[in-house]
C-alpha positions as CSV (number, residue, x, y, z in Angstrom):
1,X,13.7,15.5,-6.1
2,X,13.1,18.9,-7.8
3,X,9.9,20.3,-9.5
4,X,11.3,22.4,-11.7
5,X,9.9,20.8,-15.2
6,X,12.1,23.0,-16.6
7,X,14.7,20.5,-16.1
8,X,12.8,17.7,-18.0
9,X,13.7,19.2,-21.5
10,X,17.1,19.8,-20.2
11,X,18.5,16.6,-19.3
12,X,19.6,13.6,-22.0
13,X,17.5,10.9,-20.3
14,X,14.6,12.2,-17.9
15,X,13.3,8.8,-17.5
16,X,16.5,6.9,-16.5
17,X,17.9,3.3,-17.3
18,X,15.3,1.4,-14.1
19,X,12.3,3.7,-14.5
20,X,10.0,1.1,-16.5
21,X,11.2,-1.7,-14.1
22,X,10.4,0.4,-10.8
23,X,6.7,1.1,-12.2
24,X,6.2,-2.7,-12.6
25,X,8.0,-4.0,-9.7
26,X,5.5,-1.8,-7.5
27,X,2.9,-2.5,-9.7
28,X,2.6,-5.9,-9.7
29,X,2.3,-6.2,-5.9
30,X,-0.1,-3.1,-5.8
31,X,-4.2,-3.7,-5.1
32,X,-4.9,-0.6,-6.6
33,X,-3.4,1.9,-9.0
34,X,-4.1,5.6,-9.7
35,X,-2.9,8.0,-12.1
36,X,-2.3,11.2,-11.1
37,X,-2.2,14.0,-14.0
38,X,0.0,17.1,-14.7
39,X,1.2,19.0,-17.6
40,X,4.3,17.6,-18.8
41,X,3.8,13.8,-19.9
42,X,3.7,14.6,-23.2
43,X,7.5,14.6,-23.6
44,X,8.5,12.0,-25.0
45,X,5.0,10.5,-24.8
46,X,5.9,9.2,-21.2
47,X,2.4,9.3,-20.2
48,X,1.7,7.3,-22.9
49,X,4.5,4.5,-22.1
50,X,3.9,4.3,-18.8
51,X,-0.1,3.6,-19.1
52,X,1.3,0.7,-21.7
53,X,3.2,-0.9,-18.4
54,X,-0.2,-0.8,-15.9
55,X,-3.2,-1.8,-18.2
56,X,-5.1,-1.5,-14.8
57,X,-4.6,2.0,-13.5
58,X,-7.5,4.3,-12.5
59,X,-7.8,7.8,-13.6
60,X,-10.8,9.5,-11.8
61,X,-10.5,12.6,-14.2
62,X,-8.2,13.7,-17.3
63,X,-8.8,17.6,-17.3
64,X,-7.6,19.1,-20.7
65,X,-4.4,19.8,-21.0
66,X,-3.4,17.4,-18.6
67,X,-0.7,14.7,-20.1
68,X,1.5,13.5,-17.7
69,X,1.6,10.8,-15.2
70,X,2.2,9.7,-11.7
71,X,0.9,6.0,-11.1
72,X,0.4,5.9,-7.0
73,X,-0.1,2.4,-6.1
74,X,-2.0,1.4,-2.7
């Protein structure tokens, strides 16, 4: 893992080939999901995308500015 977001506009695919289906598998057998927000889910609208895939996701507070996502589920 490395949290340099620097690296997210310097890499060909950031979001991998079994991204989508890693957020669903865990998903579906969550109770509850929560999105966490940062600043950097507005490339290549992943934020977006990956809200599209969990209809039921909890956000407790979008502060402005804040775009990206990290779906935790419990």
């Amino acid at each position: 893992m490395n949290t340099d977001p620097a690296l997210l506009y310097s890499v060909e695919d950031p979001i991998g080939l079994e991204n989508d289906q890693t957020i669903l598998d865990i998903y579906k057998k969550a109770d509850l999901t929560i999105a966490a927000l940062g600043f950097n889910g507005a490339h290549l609208n992943r934020g977006k995308a990956a809200l599209r895939l969990t209809p039921e996701v909890k956000c407790l507070v979008q502060p402005k500015g804040m775009a990206s996502l990290v779906i935790l589920c419990t």
